[in-house]
N, C-alpha and C positions, 0 to 999 in steps of 0.2 A: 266831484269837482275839487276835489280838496287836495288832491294828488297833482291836479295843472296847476293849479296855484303853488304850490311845495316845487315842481320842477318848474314856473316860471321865475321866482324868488328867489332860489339857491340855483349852485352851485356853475357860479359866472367864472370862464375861466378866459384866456386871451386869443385862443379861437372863436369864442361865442361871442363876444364882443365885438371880434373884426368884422366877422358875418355880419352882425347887426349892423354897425358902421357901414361896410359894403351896401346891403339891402336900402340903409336909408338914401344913402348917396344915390345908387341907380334910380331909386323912386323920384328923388327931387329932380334929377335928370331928365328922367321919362315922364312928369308934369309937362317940365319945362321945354321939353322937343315935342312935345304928344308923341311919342313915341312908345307903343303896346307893347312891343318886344321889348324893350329897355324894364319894363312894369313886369312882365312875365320871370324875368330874370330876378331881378328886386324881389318880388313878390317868394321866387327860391329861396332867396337870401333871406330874408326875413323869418319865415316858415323853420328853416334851420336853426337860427338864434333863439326864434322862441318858445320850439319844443325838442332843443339841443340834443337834435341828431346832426349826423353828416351824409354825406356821401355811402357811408358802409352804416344805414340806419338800424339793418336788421342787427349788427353789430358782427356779419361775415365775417371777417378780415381780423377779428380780436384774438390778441395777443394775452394769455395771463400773464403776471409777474411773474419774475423768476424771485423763489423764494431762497432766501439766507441757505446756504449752509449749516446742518447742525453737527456737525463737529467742526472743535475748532483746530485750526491749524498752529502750531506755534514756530513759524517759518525762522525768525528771530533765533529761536533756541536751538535749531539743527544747524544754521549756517553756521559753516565755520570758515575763518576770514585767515586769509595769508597775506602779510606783507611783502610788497612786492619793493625792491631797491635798485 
């Protein structure tokens, strides 16, 4: 239980937020229509922000970083510059 807690706590970023936003909105909507469909969708929304998966939950779709280069280039010190008049 301590692992839901740890991922409902951290790491809020500005899609998990909107989702949450989105989900509240649909919900107070689909009170306010009675509308189940509107709730089912919500209830998506919801679900998403507060165990911050998406769409690609298995995590399909992931991309690693592309890491630095290690060597460095010293581009600066090979250019050589001609005035032009």
């Amino acid at each position: 239980m301590n692992t839901f807690k740890e991922r409902l706590l951290t790491n809020w970023h500005i899609m998990r937020v909107f989702r949450l936003g989105i989900g509240v909105w649909m919900l107070v909507m689909a009170i306010q229509t009675h509308d189940w469909a509107i709730g089912l969708f919500s209830a998506f929304f919801l679900y998403q922000a507060v165990t911050d998966t998406g769409c690609c939950g298995t995590q399909s779709c992931y991309a690693p970083p592309v890491k630095p280069a290690t060597k460095k280039i010293n581009a600066i010190e090979d250019t050589e510059y001609e005035e032009i008049k």
